[in-house]
C-alpha positions in Angstrom: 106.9 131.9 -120.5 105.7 133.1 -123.8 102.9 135.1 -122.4 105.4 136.8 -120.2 107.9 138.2 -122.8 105.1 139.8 -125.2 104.6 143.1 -122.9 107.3 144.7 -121.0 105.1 145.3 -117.9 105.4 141.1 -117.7 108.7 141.4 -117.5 109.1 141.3 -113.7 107.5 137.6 -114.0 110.9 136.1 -116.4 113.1 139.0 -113.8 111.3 137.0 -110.5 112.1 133.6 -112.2 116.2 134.9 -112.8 116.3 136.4 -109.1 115.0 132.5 -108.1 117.4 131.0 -110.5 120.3 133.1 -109.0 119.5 132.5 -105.4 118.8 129.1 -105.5 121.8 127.6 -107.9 124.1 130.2 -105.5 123.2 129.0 -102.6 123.7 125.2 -103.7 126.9 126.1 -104.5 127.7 128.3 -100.9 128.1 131.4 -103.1 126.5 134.3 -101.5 126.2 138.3 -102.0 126.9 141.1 -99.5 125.6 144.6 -101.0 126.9 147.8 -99.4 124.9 150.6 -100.5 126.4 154.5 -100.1 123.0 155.6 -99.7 119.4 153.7 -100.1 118.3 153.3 -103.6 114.8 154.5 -104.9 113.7 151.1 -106.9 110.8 153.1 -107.9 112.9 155.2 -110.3 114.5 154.3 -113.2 118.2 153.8 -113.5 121.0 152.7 -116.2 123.2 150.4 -113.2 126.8 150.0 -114.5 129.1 147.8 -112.7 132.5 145.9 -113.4 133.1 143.0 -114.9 134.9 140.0 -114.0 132.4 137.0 -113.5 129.4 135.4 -114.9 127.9 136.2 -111.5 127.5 139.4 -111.8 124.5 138.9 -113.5 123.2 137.2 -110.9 124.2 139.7 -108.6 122.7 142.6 -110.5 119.5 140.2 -110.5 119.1 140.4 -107.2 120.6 143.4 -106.6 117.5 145.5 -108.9 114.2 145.2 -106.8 112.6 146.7 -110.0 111.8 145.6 -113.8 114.6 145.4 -115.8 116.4 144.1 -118.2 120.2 143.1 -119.7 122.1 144.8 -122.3 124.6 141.7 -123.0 126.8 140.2 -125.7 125.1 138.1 -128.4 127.1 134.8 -127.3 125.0 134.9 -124.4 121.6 133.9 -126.5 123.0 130.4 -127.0 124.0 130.2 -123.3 122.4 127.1 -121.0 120.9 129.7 -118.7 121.3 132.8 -120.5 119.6 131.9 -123.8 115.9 132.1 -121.8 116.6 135.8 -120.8 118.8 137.0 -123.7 115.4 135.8 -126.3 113.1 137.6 -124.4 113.3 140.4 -121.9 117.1 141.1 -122.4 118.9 142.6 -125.2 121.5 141.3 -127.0 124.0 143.6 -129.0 126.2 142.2 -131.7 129.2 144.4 -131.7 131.0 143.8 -135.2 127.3 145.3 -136.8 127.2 149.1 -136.2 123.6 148.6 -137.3 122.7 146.3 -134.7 124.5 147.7 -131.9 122.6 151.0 -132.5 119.4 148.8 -132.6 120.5 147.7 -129.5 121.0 151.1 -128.1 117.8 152.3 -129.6 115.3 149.5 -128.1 117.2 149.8 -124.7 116.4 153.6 -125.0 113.1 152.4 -125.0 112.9 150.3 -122.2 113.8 153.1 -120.3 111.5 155.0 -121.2 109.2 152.8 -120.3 110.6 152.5 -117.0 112.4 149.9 -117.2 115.8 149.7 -115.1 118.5 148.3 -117.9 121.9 147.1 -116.5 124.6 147.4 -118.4 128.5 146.3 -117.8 130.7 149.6 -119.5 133.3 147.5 -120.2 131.7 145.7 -122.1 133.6 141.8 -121.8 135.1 140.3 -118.9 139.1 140.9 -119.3 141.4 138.3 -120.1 143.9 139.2 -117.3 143.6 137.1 -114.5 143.6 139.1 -111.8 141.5 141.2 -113.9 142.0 144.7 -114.2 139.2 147.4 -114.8 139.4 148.0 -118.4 138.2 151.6 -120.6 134.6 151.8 -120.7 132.5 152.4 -123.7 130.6 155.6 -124.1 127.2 154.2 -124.9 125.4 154.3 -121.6 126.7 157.1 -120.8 125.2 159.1 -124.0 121.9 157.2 -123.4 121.8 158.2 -120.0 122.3 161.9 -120.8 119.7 162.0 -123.4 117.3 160.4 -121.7 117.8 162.2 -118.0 118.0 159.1 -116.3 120.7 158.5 -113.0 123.7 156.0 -113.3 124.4 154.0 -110.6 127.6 152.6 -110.3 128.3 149.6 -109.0 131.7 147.8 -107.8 132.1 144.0 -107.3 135.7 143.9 -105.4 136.0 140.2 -105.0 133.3 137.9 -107.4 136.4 137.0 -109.8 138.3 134.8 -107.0 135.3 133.1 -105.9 134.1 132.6 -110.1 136.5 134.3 -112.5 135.3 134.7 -116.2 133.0 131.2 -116.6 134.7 129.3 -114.3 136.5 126.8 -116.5 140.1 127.8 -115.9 139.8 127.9 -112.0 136.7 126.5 -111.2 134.8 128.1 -108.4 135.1 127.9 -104.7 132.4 129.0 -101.8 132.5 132.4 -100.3 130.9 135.8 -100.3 130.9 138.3 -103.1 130.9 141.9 -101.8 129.2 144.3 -104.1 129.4 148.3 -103.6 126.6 150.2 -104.4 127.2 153.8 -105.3 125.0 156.9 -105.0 123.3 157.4 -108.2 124.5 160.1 -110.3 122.5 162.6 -111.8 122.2 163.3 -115.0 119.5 166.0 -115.5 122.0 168.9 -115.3 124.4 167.3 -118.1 124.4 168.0 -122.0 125.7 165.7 -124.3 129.3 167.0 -124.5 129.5 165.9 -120.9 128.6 162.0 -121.6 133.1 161.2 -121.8 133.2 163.3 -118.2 130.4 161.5 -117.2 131.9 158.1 -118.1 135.5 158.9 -116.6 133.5 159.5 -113.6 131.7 156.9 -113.3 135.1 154.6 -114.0 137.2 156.4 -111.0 134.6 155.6 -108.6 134.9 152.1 -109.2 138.3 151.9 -109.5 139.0 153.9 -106.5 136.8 151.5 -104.8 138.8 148.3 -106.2 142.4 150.2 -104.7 140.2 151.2 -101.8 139.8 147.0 -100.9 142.9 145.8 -102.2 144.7 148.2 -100.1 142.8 147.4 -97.2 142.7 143.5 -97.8 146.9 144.1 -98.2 147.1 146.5 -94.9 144.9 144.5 -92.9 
């Protein structure tokens, strides 16, 4: 395990081990994921993927969902997690957002992954919301800026149902069985874009997840 955090390029060793980890415990559980994808995804590229969220299994589902090397941008807590802590002290990266110094250390060594070529998943909003049923909150500018510096495509993601089979950690309404149904948008380029256009850029990215959260609900309520 050591050996395999030292170099980036061994990253895809501790990301095989997570994609395991994820299928495995999920499928003990009868937890499983469904991905609709607007178009097919180029795994040979390098991406920022931003999705909601509302569930601690959404990084599960992002594991499996990346085919490629990558890596986690993620709240400190998460090094002292059971599973978590593995990932989050080697190839993820944990941001500690009351330092302004550390979050833009954060921001700078996840710049560098990318460059690299290394795919780095990051959730805009930044928490899981308190509000049960969660709404999508404002998203934070960050990968947005980084993805406009750095040329690299956003792909939004939507997960429209992972909260009511595992909202937030599961300890105030446990889990149940079922299927989590995750939306995989076109990837949006970013070559064309300057910096001033990293908040149009992010509003984007937010309406197409949100329209695609209305989109189920008012298809779930219509039948």
């Amino acid at each position: 395990m050591f050996y395999c955090s030292r170099k980036p390029d061994r990253y895809k060793h501790l990301n095989r081990l997570r994609r395991i980890w994820g299928l495995v415990s999920s499928f003990c559980v009868g937890i499983r994921y469904h991905y609709h994808f607007e178009e097919p995804v180029d795994w040979s590229k390098t991406y920022i993927v931003c999705p909601n969220h509302t569930s601690n299994l959404d990084i599960t589902a992002m594991s499996l969902l990346v085919k490629s090397n990558c890596c986690f941008m993620g709240k400190e807590e998460l090094v002292e997690g059971i599973v978590t802590r593995l990932f989050f002290r080697t190839v993820d990266i944990p941001v500690n957002r009351e330092s302004k110094m550390a979050s833009f250390r954060a921001f700078k060594l996840a710049m560098d992954r990318l460059y690299n070529g290394i795919t780095v998943i990051i959730f805009p909003e930044a928490t899981i919301p308190d509000n049960y049923p969660p709404d999508l909150h404002q998203f934070k500018n960050g990968p947005f800026r980084m993805a406009i510096e750095l040329k690299v495509p956003i792909i939004p993601v939507t997960s429209v149902n992972t909260w009511k089979i595992f909202w937030d950690d599961g300890h105030k309404y446990g889990s149940k069985p079922g299927v989590c149904d995750i939306f995989v948008h076109k990837p949006i380029e970013t070559a064309h874009l300057t910096i001033d256009d990293a908040d149009a850029l992010r509003d984007e990215v937010h309406a197409i997840i949100n329209n695609k959260i209305n989109e189920h609900d008012y298809r779930r309520t219509n039948g």
